[in-house]
N, C-alpha and C positions, 0 to 999 in steps of 0.2 A: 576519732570517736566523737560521738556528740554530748559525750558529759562532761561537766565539769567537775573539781576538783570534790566538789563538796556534792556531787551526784545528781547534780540535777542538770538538765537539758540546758547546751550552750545555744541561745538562741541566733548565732553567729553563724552556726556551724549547718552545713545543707544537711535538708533530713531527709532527704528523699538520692537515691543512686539512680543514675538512668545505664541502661548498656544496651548497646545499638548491635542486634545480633543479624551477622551480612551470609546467607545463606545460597552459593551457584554454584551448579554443574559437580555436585556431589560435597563439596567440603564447605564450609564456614570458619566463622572470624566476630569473635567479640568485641566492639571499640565500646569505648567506655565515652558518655555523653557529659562534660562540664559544664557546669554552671553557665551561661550565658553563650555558648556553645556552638556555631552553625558550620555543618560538613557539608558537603557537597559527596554524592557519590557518582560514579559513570565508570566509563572506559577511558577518558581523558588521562594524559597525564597529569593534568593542572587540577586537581580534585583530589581532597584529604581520604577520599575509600576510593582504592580504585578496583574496579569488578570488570576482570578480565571475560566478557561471556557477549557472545551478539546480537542478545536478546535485550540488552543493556544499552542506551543511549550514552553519548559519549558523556552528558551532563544530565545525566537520570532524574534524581530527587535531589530536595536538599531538607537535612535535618538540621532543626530549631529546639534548643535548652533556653528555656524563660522559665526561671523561678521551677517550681515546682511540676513544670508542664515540659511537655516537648511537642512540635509539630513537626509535619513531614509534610512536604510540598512535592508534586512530580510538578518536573522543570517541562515540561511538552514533549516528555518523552513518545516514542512511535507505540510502544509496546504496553504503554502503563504501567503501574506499580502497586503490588499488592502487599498487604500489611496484615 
C-alpha cells in the first residue's frame, strides 16, 4: 500500500502500477512492469516475454519502467509493433 501508518501517502512507495498486457494468436498474458524495469520481448529464448508467433521477431520490442513512465522501443523488428 502507499499509506502510512498515520494515513497519509508514503512518499517512498511507487504510486503508479504498470502491467504489460502480451496479447498472440488467441490467448494473452499479464507481466507486471517494476520500477526501473526493461523486458525485452520476441521469440528468442534469451528474452524475459517470450511470444511464440511468426509474426514476432526474434528480439521484437523492448519495454522501459522509468519513474512514473514506461517506454516501448521496437528493436527493427520486420513486422513492427503495435500499441
Amino acid at each position: 500500500m502507499n499509506e502510512r501508518r498515520d494515513g497519509g501517502l508514503d512518499p517512498a512507495a511507487p504510486r503508479v502500477r504498470f502491467h504489460l498486457l502480451v496479447s498472440s494468436q488467441g490467448s494473452s498474458r499479464v507481466y507486471d512492469l517494476e520500477p526501473g524495469a526493461t523486458l525485452l520481448v520476441g521469440r528468442s529464448g534469451e528474452v524475459a516475454i517470450q511470444v511464440e508467433d511468426e509474426l514476432v521477431s526474434r528480439i521484437h520490442l523492448q519495454v522501459e519502467r522509468c519513474g512514473d513512465e514506461a517506454y516501448v522501443l521496437d528493436r527493427g523488428s520486420a513486422n513492427g509493433t503495435w500499441l
